[in-house]
N, C-alpha and C positions, 0 to 999 in steps of 0.2 A: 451438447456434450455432457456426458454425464462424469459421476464422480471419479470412477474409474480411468474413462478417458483423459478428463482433466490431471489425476496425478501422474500417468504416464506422460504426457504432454509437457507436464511442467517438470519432471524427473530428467527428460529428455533433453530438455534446454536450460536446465542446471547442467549436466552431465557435457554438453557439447557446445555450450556458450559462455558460462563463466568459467574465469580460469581456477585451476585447483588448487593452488595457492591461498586462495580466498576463503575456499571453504574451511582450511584449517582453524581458523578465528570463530566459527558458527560451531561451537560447541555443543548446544543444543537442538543445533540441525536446523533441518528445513521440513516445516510439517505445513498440509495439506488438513484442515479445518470445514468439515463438511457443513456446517453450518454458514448464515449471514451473521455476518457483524454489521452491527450499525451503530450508529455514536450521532445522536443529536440529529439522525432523521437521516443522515448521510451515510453512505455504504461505504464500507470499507474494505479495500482490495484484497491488501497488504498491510504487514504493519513487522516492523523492523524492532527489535526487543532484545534491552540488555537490563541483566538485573543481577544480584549478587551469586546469581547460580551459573550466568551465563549469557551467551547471544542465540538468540537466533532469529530464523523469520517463519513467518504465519503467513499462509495464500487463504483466503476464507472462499470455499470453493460456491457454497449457500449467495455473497456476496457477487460471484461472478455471474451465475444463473438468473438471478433476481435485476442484473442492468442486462445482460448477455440475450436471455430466454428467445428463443425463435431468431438471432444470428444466426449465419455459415458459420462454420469451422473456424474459415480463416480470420473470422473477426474476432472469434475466442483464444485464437494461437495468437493473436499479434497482441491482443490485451493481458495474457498469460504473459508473453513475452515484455511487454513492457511491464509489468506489474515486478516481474523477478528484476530486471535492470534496475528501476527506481529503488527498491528495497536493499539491493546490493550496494546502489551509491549512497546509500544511506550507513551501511554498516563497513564500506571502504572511508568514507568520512566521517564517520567516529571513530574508527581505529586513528586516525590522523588529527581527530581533535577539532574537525572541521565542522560547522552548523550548514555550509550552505544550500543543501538542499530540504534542511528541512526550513529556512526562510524562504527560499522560491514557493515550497511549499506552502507557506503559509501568507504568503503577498497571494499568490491565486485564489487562496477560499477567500482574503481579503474584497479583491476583486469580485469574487462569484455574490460573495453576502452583500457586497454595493449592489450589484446587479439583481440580486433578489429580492432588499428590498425595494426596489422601484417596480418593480414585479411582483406582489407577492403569491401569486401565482405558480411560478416556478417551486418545481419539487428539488428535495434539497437531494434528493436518492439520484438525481442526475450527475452531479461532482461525487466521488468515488474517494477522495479525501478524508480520512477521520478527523475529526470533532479534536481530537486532543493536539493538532497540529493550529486549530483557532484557539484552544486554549494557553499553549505552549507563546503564539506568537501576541494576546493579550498582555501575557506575563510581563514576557522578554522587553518588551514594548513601554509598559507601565513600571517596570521595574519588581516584580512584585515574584521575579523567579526568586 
């Protein structure tokens, strides 16, 4: 899928999967990032962003290509598709004040870094998770937000 297809694809399933409502809160939209993002070796899909200008979200299209490269279609539409779901319950739960997805979130790369180091072997570019959700749950954990 190339970059083109991708933002039509993921335009589409904003446009006819979340509700409109939602979108009023993302201020700063939803933008399509041709490049990879990575964070400590790990790709990053998505990444849900609020800062004193605003909300919004980021699909890093470079990130999807680089786990995706030689998928069908249908495995880049269902990971486009869950990538915007995850990042919206992300920004429907901080409008609410709520953490829990991003501690599910962060109990799995938990999980994955157990599993990796008894492996170290395993590549971190497998889990699609950023790095600042291990950081965020060190913190939180330690006290040290």
């Amino acid at each position: 899928m190339d970059l083109d297809e991708f933002t039509q694809y993921a335009d589409h399933v904003i446009n006819t999967e979340v509700p409109q409502p939602l979108l009023r809160d993302l201020n700063l939209g939803i933008i399509v990032i041709p490049h990879a993002q990575r964070d400590d070796g790990f790709y990053v899909l998505g990444h849900y962003s609020v800062n004193r200008l605003g909300r919004h979200i980021a699909l890093f299209y470079g990130s999807f290509r680089a786990i995706l490269r030689g998928q069908p279609r249908r495995v880049w539409e269902q990971r486009i598709r869950e990538t915007i779901r995850h990042e919206f319950r992300h920004h429907v739960e901080t409008l609410a004040g709520d953490r829990s997805l991003a501690i599910e979130d962060a109990k799995q790369r938990l999980r994955y870094e157990e599993v990796r180091s008894k492996d170290p072997k395993k590549d971190a570019t497998e889990n699609p998770l950023g790095q600042r959700i291990w950081r965020w749950l060190r913190g939180f954990f330690t006290g040290e937000l």
